[in-house]
N, C-alpha and C positions, 0 to 999 in steps of 0.2 A: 259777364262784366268783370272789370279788372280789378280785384281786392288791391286795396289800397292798404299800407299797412300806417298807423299811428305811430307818436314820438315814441311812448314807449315802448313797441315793439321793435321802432328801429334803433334803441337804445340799447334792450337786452342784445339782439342781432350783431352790436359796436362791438359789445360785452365779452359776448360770445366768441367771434374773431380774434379780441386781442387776445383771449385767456385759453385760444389753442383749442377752447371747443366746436368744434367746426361738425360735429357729430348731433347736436341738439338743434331741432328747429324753433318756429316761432310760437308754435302750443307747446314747450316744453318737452314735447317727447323726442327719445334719443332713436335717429335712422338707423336702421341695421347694419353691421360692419362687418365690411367686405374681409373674408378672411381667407378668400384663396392668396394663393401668393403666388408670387411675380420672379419668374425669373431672368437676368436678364442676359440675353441672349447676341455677340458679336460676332456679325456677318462675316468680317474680315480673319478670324479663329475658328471655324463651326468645328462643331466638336464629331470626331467620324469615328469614336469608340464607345462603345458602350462603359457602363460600369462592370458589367460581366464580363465583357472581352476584355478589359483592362484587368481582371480579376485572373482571369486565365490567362493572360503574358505573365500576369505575376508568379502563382504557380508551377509554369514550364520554367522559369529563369530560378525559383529558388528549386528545384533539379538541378538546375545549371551552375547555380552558386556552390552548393555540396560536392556535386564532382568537381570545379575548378579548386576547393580548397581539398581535396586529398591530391589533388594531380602535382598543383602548385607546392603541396606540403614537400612530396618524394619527390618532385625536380630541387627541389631548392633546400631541400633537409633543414627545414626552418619550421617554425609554426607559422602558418598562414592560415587566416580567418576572411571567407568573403560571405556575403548574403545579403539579399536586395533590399535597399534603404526607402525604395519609391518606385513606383510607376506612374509618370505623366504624360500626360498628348500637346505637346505645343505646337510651333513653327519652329523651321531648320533654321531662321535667324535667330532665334532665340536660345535655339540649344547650343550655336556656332557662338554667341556671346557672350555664353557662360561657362566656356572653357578656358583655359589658359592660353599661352601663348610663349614658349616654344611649348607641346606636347606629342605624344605620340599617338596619334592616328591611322589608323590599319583601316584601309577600305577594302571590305567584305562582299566577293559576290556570293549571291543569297539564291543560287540553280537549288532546283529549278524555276524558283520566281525569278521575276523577272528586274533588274534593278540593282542597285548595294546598298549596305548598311555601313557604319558608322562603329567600329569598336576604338574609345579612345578613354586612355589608360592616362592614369595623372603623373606625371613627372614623378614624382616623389617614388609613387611608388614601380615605376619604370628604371630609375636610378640604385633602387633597393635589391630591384631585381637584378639587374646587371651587375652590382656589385657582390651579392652573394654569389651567382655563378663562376667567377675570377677570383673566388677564397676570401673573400672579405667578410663581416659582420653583416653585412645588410644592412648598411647607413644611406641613407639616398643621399644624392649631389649638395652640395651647401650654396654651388650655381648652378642654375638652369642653362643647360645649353643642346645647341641640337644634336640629335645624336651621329656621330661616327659609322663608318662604314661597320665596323668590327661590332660595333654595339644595337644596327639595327639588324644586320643577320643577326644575333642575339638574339633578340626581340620576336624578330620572326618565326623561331621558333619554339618559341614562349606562344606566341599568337596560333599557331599550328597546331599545338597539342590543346589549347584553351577551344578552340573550332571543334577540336572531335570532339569535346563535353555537350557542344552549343547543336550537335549531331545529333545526339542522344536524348536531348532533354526535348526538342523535336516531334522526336521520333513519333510518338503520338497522334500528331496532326498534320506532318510531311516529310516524307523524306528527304528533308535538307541536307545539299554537301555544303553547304559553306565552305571558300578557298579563299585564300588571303590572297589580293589582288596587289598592294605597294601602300607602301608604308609612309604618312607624311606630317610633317613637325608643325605645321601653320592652316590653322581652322579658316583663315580666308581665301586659303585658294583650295580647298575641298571643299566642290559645289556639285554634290551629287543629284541633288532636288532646287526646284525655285526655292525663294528666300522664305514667299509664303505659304508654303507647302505642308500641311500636319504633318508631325511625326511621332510616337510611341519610342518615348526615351526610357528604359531602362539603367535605374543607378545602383550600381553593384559598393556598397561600404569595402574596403578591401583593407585590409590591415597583415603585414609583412613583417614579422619580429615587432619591433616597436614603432616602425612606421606604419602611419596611417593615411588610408588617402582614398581616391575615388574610382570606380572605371564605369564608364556607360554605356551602353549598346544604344545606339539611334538608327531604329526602321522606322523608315518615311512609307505611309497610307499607301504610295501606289506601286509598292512591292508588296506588302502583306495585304493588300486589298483582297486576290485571288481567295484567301482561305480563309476572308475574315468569319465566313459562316461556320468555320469549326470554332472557333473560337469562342466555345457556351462553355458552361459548367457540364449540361447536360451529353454530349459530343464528347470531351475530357475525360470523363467518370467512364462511361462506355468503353471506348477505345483503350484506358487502363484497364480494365478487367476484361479486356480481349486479349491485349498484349500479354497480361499476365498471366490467361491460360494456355494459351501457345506456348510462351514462354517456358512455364513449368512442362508442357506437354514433350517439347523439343528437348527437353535437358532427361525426363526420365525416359526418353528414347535413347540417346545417346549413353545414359548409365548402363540403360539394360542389355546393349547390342553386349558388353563385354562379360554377363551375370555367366557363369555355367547354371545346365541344368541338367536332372538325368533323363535322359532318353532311351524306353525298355519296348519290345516289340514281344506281344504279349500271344502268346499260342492258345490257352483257354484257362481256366480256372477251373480250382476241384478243392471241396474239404477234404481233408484230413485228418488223421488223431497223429499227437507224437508220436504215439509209438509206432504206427505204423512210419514214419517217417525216420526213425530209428533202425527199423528193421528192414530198409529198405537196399538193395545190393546192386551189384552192375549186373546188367540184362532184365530186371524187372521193368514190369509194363503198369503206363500208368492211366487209366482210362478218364479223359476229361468229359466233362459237361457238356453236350449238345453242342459238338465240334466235329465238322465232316475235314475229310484229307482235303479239299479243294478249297474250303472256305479258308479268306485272307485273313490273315494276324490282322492286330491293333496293336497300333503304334501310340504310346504314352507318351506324354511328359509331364513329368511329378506324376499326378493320379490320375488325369483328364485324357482323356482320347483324343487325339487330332489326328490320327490320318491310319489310312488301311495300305497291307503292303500285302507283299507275295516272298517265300522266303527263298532262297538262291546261296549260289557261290562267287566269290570274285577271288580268282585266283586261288589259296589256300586256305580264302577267310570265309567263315561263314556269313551272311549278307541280308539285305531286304531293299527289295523295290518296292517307293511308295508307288502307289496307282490311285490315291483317291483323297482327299481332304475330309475328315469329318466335321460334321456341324448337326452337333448334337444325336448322332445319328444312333437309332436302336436297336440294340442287337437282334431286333426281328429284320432290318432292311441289310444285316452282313450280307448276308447270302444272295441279294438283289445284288449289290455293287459287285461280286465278287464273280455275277456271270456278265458284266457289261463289260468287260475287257476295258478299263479307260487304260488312257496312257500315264508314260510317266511323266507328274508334275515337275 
């Protein structure tokens, strides 16, 4: 049967509504409150990055920002300071609206993905740059205007040497040649992706003498899609402490190819007293240690044994042909190697 409720139940119930308690019912007691939370979620924006993969563009690009500020520093014999302000994932209309207009625009192809990216450099500090290379202070333009034949070859190679940093900082998760594809002043007719298309914008703070100013890199989702799976903390960490042992392993190879070291091709060994080594003349005979005429020398370097030889003449000089590699080998197996005739290594 249907409880009915009374005036004054339906009076606290008025009470209750107007005064925002919407949480107590009709016996007084307060319903339990919902404490998950709600986020809310737009179809037309999905969001295709993680916070980890967002974390990890972050730390390849400030690699990226440390090498452009020494590279930028010795192009331009200025102090320049860059390093990443943000990393967000919007749409390319979005990033295309919040740019200026004239600015410089370098479209980046991103081999071996598939696709371009988006390096655009803020006037200010486009004009700073130009201007320091032609002897000036580093003052950027007091007008904006588009650039000049002369000023975007310029530029070009400003963008060129900025690439081989964006190579390196990479190198980790692929190896990217980035090439600067052409150069253009107006964000409305660079339409590399749809309008609503995600993209992972990269905003570099850059500061040039006392100019200050912006530059951003924009990869749109369906060029870095291919490698989004490297793109963890866990993958990152890994592949630096790979790189980094190779790395070292390659460089103390190349130091040591040029180290000298002594190399002694060793007949046998014997104690002796000084004085007997004192009183020692030409034509004395010196009787070694459990050493026959046939059995081969060992060949040293430093103190270690690495290889068995036979001893010879080449022309005037006295000689040794190795015949055999040691590893680890004990003076009880000399006499083994020295009847198997190997060849020479």
């Amino acid at each position: 049967m249907t409880e009915v409720l009374s005036q004054d139940e339906i009076d606290q119930l008025l009470t209750a509504i107007n005064s925002g308690d919407t949480d107590t019912d009709t016996d007084g007691v307060r319903a339990p409150t919902d404490t998950r939370k709600i986020k809310i979620y737009d179809f037309k924006r999905p969001d295709k990055f993680s916070k980890e993969q967002i974390n990890t563009v972050r730390i390849m690009h400030e690699t990226f920002a440390r090498l452009t500020t020494t590279a930028l520093s010795a192009n331009l014999r200025s102090m320049v300071h860059v390093h990443v302000a943000s990393v967000d994932q919007l749409t390319y209309e979005e990033f295309i609206r919040s740019i200026p207009t004239p600015t410089t625009l370098a479209i980046i192809n991103m081999d071996p993905l598939k696709g371009n990216a988006i390096l655009e450099i803020d006037p200010a500090i486009t004009f700073s740059i130009i201007d320091r290379l032609f002897g000036g202070t580093g003052e950027g333009a007091k007008v904006q205007h588009e650039l000049t034949d002369i000023e975007q070859s310029v530029m070009e190679g400003i963008i060129v040497r900025i690439l081989g940093n964006m190579r390196e900082s990479w190198a980790q998760v692929i190896d990217l040649r980035p090439r600067l594809g052409q150069i253009d002043t107006n964000p409305q007719f660079t339409q590399i992706v749809p309008p609503n298309e995600m993209v992972v914008l990269v905003t570099l703070e850059t500061k040039v003498g006392e100019v200050e100013g912006m530059m951003n890199f924009c990869i749109p989702y369906l060029t870095i899609e291919p490698i989004i799976g490297k793109l963890s903390a866990q993958f990152w960490y890994s592949s630096a402490r790979q790189a980094t042992n190779t790395e070292n392993l390659n460089v103390l190879k190349e130091k040591l190819v040029t180290v000298d070291v002594m190399l002694t091709a060793e007949i046998g060994k014997i104690n002796i007293s000084v004085r007997d080594v004192l009183a020692l003349r030409s034509g004395d005979v010196i009787q070694l240690y459990n050493v026959n005429i046939d059995d081969p020398f060992s060949v040293n370097i430093g103190s270690r044994q690495k290889f068995l030889c036979r001893p010879g003449i080449v022309g005037k000089k006295m000689a040794v042909q190795i015949t055999k590699k040691m590893a680890n080998i004990e003076p009880s197996e000399l006499e083994e190697f020295a009847s198997e005739g190997e060849e020479l290594l």
